[in-house]
LUMKELUM-819857 format. One line per field, with one value per residue (C-alpha): x negated, y, z; residue number from 0. Coordinates in steps of 0.5 Angstrom, whole numbers, plus 500, padded with zeros to 3 digits. Layout:
<nodes>
xx = X; ...;
yy = Y; ...;
zz = Z; ...;
i = NUM; ...;
</nodes>
This chain:
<nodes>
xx = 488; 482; 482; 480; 477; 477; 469; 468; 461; 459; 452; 450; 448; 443; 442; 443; 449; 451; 447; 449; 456; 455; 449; 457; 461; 458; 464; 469; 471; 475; 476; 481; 483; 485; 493; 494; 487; 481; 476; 473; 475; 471; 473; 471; 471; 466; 465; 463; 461; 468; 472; 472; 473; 471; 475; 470; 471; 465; 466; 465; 457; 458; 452; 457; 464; 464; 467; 466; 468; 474; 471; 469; 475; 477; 472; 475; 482; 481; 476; 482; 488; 488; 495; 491; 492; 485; 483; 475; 475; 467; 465; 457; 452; 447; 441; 435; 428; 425; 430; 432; 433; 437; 442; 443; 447; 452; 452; 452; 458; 461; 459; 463; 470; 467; 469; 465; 459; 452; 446; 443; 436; 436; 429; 425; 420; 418; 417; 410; 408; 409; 406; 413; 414; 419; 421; 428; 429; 428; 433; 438; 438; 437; 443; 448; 448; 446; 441; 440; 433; 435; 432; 438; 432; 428; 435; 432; 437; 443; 446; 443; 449; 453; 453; 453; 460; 462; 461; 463; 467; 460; 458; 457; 463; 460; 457; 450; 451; 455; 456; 463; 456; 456; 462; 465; 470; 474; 473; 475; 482; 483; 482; 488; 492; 491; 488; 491; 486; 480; 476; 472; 478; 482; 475; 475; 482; 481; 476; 477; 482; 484; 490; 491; 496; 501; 498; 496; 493; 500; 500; 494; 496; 501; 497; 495; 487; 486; 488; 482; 477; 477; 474; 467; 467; 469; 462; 458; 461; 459; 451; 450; 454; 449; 443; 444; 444; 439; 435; 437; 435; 428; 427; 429; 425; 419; 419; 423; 418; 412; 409; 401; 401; 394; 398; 403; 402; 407; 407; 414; 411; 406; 412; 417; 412; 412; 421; 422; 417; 420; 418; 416; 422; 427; 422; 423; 430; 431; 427; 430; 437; 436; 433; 440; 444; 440; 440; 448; 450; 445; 447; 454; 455; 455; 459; 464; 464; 465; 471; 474; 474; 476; 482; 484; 483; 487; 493; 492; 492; 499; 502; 501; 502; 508; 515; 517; 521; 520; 517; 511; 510; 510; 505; 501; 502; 503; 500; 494; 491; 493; 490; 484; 484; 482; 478; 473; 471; 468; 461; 460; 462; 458; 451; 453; 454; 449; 444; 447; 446; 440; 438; 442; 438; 432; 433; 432; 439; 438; 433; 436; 442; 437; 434; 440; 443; 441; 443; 450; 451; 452; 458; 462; 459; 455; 448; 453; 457; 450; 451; 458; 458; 452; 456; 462; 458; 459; 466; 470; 473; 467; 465; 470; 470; 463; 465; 467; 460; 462; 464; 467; 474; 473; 467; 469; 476; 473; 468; 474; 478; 472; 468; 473; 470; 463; 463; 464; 463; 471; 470; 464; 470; 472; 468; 463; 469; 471; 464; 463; 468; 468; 460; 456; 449; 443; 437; 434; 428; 428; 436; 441; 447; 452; 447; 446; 454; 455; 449; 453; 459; 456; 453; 460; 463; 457; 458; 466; 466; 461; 464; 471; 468; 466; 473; 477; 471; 474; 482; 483; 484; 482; 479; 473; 465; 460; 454; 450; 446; 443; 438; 432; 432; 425; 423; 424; 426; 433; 436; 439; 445; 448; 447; 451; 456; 456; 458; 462; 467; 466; 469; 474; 477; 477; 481; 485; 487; 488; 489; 496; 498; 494; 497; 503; 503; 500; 507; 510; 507; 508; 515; 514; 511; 515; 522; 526; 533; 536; 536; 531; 527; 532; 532; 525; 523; 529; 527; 520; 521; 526; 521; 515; 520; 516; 509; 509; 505; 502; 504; 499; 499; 508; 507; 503; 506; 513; 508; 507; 514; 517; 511; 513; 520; 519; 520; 513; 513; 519; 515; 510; 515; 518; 511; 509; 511; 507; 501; 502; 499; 492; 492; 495; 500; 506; 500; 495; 501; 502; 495; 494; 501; 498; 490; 493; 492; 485; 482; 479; 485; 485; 482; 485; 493; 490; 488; 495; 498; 494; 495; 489; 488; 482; 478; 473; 470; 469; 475; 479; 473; 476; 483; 483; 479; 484; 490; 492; 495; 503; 503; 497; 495; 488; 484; 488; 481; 477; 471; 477; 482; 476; 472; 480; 480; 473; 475; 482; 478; 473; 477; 484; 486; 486; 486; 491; 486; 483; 488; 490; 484; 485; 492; 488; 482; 486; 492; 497; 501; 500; 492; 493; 499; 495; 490; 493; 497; 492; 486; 492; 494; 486; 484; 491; 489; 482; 484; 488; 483; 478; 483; 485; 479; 476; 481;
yy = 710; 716; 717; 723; 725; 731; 734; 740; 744; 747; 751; 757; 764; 763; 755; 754; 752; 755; 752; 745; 746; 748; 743; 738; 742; 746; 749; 745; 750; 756; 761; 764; 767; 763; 765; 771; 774; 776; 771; 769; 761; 757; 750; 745; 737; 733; 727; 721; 713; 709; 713; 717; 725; 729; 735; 740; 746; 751; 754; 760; 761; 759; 758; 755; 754; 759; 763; 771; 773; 772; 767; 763; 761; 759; 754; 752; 751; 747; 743; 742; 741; 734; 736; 741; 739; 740; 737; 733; 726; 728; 734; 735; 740; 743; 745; 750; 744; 751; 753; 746; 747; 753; 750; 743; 747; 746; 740; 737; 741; 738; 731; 732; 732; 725; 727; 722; 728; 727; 732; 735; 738; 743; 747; 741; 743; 747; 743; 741; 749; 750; 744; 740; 733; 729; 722; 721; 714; 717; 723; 718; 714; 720; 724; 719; 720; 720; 724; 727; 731; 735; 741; 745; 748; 741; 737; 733; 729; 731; 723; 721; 725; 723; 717; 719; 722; 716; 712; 716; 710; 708; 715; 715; 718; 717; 725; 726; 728; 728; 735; 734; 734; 741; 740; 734; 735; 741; 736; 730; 734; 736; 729; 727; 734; 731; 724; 723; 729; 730; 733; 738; 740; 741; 745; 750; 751; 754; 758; 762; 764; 758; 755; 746; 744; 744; 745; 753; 757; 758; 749; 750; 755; 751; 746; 749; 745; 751; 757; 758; 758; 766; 769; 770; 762; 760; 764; 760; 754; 756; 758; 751; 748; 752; 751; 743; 742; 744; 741; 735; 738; 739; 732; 730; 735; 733; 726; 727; 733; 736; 742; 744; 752; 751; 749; 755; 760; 766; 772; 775; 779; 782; 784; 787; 791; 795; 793; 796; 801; 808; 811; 806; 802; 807; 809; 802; 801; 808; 806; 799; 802; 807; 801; 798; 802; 805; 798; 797; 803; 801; 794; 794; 800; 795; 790; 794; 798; 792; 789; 796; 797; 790; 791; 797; 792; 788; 792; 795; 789; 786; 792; 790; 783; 783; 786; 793; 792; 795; 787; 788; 795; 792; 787; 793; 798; 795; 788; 788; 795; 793; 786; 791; 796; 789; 786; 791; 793; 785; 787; 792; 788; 781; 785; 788; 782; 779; 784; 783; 776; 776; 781; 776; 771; 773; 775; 784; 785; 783; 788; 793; 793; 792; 799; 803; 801; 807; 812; 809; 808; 815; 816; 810; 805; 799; 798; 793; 799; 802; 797; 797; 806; 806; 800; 805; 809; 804; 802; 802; 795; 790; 795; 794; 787; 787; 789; 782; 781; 786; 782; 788; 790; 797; 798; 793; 797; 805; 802; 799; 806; 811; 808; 811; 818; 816; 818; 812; 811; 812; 819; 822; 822; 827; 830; 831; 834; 839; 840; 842; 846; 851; 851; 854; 853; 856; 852; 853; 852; 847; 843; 844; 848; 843; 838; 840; 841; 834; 831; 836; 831; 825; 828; 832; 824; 821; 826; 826; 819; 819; 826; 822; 815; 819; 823; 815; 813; 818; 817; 810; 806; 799; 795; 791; 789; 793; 791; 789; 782; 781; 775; 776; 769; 768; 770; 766; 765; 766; 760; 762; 757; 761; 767; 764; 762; 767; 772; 768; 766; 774; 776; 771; 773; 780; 778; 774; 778; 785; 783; 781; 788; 791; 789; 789; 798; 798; 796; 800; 806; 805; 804; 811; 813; 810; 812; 818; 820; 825; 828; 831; 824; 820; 825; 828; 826; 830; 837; 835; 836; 842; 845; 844; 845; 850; 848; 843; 837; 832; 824; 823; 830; 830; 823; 826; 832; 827; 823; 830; 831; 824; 824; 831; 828; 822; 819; 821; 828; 829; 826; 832; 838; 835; 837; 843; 848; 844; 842; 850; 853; 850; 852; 846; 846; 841; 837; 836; 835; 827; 828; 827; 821; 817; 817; 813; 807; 809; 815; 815; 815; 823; 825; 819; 823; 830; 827; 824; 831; 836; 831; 830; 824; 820; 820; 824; 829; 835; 835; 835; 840; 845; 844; 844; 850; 854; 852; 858; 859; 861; 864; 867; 868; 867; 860; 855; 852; 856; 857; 856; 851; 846; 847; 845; 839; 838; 837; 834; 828; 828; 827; 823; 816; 817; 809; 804; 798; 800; 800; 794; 791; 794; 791; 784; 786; 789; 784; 790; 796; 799; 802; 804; 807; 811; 811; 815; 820; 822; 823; 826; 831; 832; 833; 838; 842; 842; 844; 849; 853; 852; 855; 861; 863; 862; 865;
zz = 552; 554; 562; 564; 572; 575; 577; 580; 580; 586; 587; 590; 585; 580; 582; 573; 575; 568; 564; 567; 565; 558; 557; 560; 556; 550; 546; 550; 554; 556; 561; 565; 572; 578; 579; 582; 582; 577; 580; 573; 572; 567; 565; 560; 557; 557; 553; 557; 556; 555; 553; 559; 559; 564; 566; 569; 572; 574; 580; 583; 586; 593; 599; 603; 606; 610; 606; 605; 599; 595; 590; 596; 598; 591; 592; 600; 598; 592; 596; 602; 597; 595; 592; 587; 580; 579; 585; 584; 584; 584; 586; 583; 587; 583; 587; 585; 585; 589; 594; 595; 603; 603; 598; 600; 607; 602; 599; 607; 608; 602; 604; 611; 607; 604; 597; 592; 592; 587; 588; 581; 583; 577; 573; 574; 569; 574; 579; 575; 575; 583; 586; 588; 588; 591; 594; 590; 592; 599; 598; 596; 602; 606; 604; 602; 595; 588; 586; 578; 577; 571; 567; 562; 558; 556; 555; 560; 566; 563; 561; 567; 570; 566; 567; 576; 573; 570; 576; 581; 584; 586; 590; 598; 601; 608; 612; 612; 620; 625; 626; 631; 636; 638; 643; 643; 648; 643; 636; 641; 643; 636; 633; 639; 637; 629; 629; 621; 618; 617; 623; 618; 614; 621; 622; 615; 617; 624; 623; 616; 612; 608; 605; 607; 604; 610; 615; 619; 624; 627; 628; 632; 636; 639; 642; 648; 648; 642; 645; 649; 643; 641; 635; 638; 641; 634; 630; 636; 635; 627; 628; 631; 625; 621; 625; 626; 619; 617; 622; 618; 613; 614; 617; 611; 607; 612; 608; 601; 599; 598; 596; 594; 594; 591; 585; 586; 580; 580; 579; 581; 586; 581; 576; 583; 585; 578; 576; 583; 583; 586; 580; 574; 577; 574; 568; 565; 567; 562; 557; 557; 557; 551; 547; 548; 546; 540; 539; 540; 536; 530; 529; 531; 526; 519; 522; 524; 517; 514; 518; 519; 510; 510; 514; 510; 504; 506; 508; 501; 498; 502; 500; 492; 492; 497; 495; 497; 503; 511; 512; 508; 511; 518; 516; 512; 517; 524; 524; 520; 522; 530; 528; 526; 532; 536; 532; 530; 537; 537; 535; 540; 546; 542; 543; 550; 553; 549; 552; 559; 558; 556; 562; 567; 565; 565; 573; 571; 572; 580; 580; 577; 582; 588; 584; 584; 590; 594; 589; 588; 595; 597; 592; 595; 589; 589; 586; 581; 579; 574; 569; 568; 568; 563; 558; 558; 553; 549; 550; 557; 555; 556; 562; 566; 565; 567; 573; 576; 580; 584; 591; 595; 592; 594; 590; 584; 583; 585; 578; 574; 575; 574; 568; 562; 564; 561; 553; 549; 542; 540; 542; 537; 531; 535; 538; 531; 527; 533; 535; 527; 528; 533; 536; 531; 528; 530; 535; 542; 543; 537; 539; 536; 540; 537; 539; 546; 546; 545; 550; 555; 553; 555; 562; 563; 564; 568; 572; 573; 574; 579; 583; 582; 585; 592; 592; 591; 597; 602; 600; 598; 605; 602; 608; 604; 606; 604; 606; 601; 600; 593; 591; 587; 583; 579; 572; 567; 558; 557; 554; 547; 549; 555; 552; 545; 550; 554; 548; 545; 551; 554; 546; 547; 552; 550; 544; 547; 553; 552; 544; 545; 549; 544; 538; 541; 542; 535; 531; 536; 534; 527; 528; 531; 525; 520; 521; 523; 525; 520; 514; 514; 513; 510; 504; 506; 498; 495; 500; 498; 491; 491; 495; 491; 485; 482; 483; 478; 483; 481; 483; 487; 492; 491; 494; 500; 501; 501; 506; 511; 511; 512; 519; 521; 522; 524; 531; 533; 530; 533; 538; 537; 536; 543; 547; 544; 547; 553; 549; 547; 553; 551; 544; 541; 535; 534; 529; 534; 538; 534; 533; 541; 542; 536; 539; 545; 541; 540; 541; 534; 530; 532; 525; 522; 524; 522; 516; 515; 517; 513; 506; 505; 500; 503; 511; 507; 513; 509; 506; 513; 516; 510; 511; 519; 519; 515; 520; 522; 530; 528; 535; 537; 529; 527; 525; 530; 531; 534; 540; 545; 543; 540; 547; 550; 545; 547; 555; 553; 550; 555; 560; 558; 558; 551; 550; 551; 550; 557; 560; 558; 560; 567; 569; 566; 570; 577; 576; 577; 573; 579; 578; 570; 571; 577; 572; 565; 569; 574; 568; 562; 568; 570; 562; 561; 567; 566; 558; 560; 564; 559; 553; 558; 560; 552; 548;
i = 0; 1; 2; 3; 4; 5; 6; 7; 8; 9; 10; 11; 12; 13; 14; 15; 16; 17; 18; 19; 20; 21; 22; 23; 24; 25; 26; 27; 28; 29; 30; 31; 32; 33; 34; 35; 36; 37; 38; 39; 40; 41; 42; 43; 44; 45; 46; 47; 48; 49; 50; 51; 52; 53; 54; 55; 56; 57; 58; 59; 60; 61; 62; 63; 64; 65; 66; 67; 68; 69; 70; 71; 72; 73; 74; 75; 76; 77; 78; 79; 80; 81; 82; 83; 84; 85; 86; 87; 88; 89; 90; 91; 92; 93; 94; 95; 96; 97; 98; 99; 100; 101; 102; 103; 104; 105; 106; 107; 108; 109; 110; 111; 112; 113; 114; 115; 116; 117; 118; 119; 120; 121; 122; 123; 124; 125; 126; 127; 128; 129; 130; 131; 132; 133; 134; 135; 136; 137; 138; 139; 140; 141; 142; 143; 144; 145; 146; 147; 148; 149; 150; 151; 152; 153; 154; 155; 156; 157; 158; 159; 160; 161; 162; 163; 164; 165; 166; 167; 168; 169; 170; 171; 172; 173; 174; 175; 176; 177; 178; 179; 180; 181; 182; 183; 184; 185; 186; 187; 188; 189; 190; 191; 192; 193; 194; 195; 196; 197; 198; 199; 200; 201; 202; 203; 204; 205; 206; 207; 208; 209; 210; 211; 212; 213; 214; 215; 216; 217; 218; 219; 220; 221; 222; 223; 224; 225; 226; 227; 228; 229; 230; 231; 232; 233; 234; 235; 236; 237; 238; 239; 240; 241; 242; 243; 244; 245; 246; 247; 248; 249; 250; 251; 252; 253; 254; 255; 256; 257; 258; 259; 260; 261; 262; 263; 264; 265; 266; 267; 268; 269; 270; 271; 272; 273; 274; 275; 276; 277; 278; 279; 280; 281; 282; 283; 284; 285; 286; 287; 288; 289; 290; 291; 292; 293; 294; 295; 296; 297; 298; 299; 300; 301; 302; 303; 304; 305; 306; 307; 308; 309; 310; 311; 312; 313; 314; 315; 316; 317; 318; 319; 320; 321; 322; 323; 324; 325; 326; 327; 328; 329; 330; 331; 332; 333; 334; 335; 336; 337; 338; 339; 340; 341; 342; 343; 344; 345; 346; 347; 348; 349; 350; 351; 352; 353; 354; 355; 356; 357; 358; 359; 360; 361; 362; 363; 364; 365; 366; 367; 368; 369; 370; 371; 372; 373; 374; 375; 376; 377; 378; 379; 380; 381; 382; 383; 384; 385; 386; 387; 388; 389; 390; 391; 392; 393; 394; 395; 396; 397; 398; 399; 400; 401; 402; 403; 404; 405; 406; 407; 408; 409; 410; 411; 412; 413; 414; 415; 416; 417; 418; 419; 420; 421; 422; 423; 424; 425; 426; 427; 428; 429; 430; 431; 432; 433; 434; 435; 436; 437; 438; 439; 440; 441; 442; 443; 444; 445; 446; 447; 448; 449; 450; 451; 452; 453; 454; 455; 456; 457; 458; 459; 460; 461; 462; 463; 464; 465; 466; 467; 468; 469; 470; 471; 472; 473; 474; 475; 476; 477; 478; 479; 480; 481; 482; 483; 484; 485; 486; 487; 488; 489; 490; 491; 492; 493; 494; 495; 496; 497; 498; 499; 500; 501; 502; 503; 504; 505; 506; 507; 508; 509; 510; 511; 512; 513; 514; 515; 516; 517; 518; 519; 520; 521; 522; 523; 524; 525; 526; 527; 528; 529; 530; 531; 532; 533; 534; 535; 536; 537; 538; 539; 540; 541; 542; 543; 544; 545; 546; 547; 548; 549; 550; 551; 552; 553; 554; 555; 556; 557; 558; 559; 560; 561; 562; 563; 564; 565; 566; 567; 568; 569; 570; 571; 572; 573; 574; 575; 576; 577; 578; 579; 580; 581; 582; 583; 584; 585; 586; 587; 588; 589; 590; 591; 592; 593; 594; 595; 596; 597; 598; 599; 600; 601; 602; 603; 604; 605; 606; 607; 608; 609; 610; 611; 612; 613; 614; 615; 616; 617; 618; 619; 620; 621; 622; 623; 624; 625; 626; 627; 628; 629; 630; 631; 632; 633; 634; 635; 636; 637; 638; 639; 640; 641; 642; 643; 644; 645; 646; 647; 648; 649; 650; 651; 652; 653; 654; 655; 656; 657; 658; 659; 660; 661; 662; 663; 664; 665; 666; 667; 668; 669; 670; 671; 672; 673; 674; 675; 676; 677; 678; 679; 680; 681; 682; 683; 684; 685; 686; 687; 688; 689; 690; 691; 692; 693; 694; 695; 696; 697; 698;
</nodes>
């Protein structure tokens, strides 16, 4: 029988630490969320020497225990809870081979609470390339450990690890230094208080907010020896912690490395000069974007036609091949095109996470955020925010879940909530046949008035959503840090395999995730749409034929027209009927009404719905385009769509939360109802209100 030991992988931000976790785990892996918060975490199985699986869970980046943020103290707490399912039996600190200094403050830390620790000194093919070299032999007896001098681009050093892994009953648990030094008499009076605890757990409780089994800050305030220490003593005591590490650390640095800087080759500084340029900085970073999305827009349309006519088929081909009955039309109807709303957004969240993987990769996107930082700060967001508002183009699914490197709350959640004003691709249906409507043809100065108008429907929701994330700045009363750190990490060649995994386990959890609420609304509306009280839809084909008796109907339009019926007098076209007279004030008729409840599955289905309303056969544009245009308004008289009720619709969609996959994605995302719930009402009542106005005054 296999045994399994737990290992976690511990390192400070752009260390590769990712990297060293797919080169261990490879497709074995999973991602989810630590209970109760969003902080992403990753975990995977790595098959070692002797039937032995190792059970690694990648940790959040960290430069030290002295936790700041969130994802720090997910990574203390663990460490401190020997009763946690996942707590380590070896716990792997990967190292940068050019910031070795600052990350080995971590991996003392983590000797202090004498858990079987191997140090990884990650990327040294480059060690060659800056002039290092190191004394491992040295660096082992000095630092009490095992050493593992890897490099995940050449493959190099990996089953060296492995074998450290295997053997951690072999591995050091004896501290680097004796930091109790800084005051003797207080660690001496907490040893006596507590003399069956480790002194430097006893340590991490004290002075930050962290959980340790049983023991808590109220246990330390009844000892009398503790009260005296205030709030300012402790962050003294913490700075001479910081500065005799490192002490021990440049004295075993001194030895254990050298640098040639004659030998160093680098053009980083070169390159930021021009990326974060005040000027070329930003004409880059456009360029770069418009690259992206033209090219997210051009590859992800063939995929997305053919999974969007593939499930179209084989619902047509379930209702062929099954028998008649309300089973197959729930698979038909509900299922199969409710598994197609989730998995045709798949080619547009693969590219962009791919583009973002290989922008995170390469170390632009570091300096992107650094760029932007200065703009965004003055609306209340964080230079992250940028790449999250502008994938929202594309989809607000992946956007909000590229909010997760956001560390403050406050600017994350401000992103999550505002990133649906920005246009993305589910709106142009909408957009295009409204605009094709109700704006006419003609030029100015060489564009397209129905061009301008729809350019002026993307900088519309840019701008709605930044206005709307300085308003949420000035009310929300959410205490978070909001300063801003950010490392700048060398330039280097993604590597294909993180960037593959990356996709694969970003789309994954899209799938899976907001997946299941989506299918499950889907079969929701289509019972909604598929049965209806009354007589009106249990008889709808014996009045439809007394009705059309006279017009001598072909098959095909007599079943339409059945079809019309049986949707107008159904649940959701009672639906309809039922809100007209509030959707009637912006120019809107029962039809549209459906039109508009039925789009919350997705935007997109807007046009789909009129389709089915107006008995028209097929998707085909033009079709629809004639019909719509012929509706006339039965209050007001004249065509229903004209220039005022399409600019309403237009802004209507412009602004409402037309779209239950975002918003499940913001209840995984913030953990709550309570944020999507705010969300809907607050963007539906602002598009009614803006709707209504724009109708009024239009017509």
């Amino acid at each position: 029988m296999s045994k399994q030991i737990n290992v976690a992988l511990i390192g400070n931000p752009n260390t590769g630490k990712t990297s060293v976790f797919n080169a261990l785990t490879g497709l074995n892996q999973k991602v989810g969320n630590y209970p109760g918060i969003t902080v992403e975490k990753k975990q995977g199985i790595c098959k070692l020497p002797r039937g032995v699986k190792a059970h690694i869970i990648d940790l959040p980046g960290t430069y030290s225990l002295n936790a700041s943020s969130l994802d720090e103290n997910v990574v203390i707490e663990l460490l401190l809870n020997k009763n946690d399912k996942d707590f380590p039996d070896i716990a792997v600190v990967v190292t940068d081979v050019e910031n070795l200094k600052r990350n080995l403050l971590l991996f003392t830390q983590i000797k202090d609470l004498e858990i079987p620790t191997v140090l990884v000194i990650n990327m040294a093919d480059r060690m060659g390339y800056k002039g290092i070299s190191l004394d491992i032999d040295y660096l082992e007896e000095k630092l009490h450990t095992k050493i593992a001098l890897i490099s995940t681009r050449k493959n190099e050093g990996i089953d060296k690890l492995k074998d450290l892994i295997t053997n951690f009953k072999d591995v050091s648990v004896s501290p680097c230094l004796d930091t109790t030094t800084i005051d003797p008499i207080y660690f001496g009076n907490l040893k006596k208080a507590f003399p069956n605890q480790l002194l430097y757990k006893l340590w991490l409780v004290i002075t930050q907010d962290v959980n340790f089994g049983k023991t808590n800050r109220k246990e330390f305030d009844a000892v009398a020896d503790f009260k005296t220490k205030s709030k300012g003593d402790l962050k003294r005591l913490q700075q001479k912690e910081t500065i005799k590490r490192y002490q021990f650390i440049n004295n075993a640095l001194a030895k254990g490395q050298s640098i040639d800087l004659s030998r160093a080759k680098d053009l980083r500084i070169k390159l930021d000069r021009i990326l974060t340029h005040k000027v070329w900085g930003y004409l880059i970073f456009g360029i770069i974007l418009l690259t992206i999305f033209q090219a997210i827009y051009d590859w992800s349309s063939v995929p997305m036609d053919f999974i969007d006519g593939l499930f179209a088929n084989l619902s047509e081909w379930t209702k062929n091949i099954m028998p008649e009955g309300a089973f197959t039309d729930l698979i038909a109807e509900g299922i199969i095109p409710g598994l197609g709303g989730i998995v045709i957004f798949i080619p547009q969240i693969a590219f962009l996470f791919l583009f973002i993987a290989v922008l995170e990769e390469s170390g632009y996107m570091s300096r992107v955020v650094f760029l932007m930082d200065r703009i965004m700060r003055r609306f209340g967001l964080s230079g992250k925010s940028v790449v999250p508002l502008i994938s929202g183009t594309a989809c607000a699914i992946p956007a909000i879940m590229a909010t997760r490197n956001i560390e403050s709350w406050k600017e994350r959640l401000i992103t999550i909530l505002v990133t649906p004003f920005t246009t993305c691709s589910a709106r142009l249906p909408v957009y295009l046949i409204i605009i094709a409507l109700v704006i006419p043809e003609g030029r100015f100065f060489g564009l397209s008035y129905q061009a301008l108008t729809l350019m002026l429907l993307y900088l519309i929701g840019f701008g709605t959503a930044i206005v709307s994330a300085y308003i949420l700045n000035k009310i929300l009363k959410i205490r978070s840090k909001t300063f801003f750190v950010i490392e700048m990490p060398n330039y280097k060649l993604p590597l294909p395999k993180n960037v593959v995994l990356t996709v694969i386990e970003k789309t994954k959890s899209f799938v899976f995730g907001a997946g299941k609420i989506i299918l499950a609304i889907s079969i929701i509306l289509w019972f909604l749409a598929s049965y209806g009280p009354g007589e009106q839809f249990n008889n709808a084909e014996t009045i439809v034929k007394t009705q059309y008796a006279s017009q001598n109907l072909n098959e095909e339009d007599l079943q339409q027209k059945i079809a019309s019926h049986k949707l107008e007098h159904s649940f959701i076209g009672i639906a309809g009927h039922a809100i007209e007279p509030a959707i009637r004030p912006l120019g809107y008729d029962w039809k549209i009404g459906i039109a508009i409840v039925s789009s919350f599955a997705a935007r997109e289905v807007f046009v789909g719905t009129l389709a089915t309303i107006y008995s028209v056969g097929n998707d085909d544009e033009a079709t629809i385009k004639n019909r719509m245009a012929a509706e006339v308004n039965p209050i007001l008289g004249g065509p229903l769509f004209n220039f005022a009720s399409g600019i309403s619709l237009l802004l209507f969609y412009a602004f409402a939360m037309q779209c239950m996959s975002t918003l499940a994605i913001v209840k995984k995302e913030t953990n709550s109802w309570k944020w999507p719930t705010l969300q809907l009402v607050i963007m539906s009542a602002f598009a009614y209100i803006v709707a209504l106005i724009a109708f009024q005054l239009l017509k």
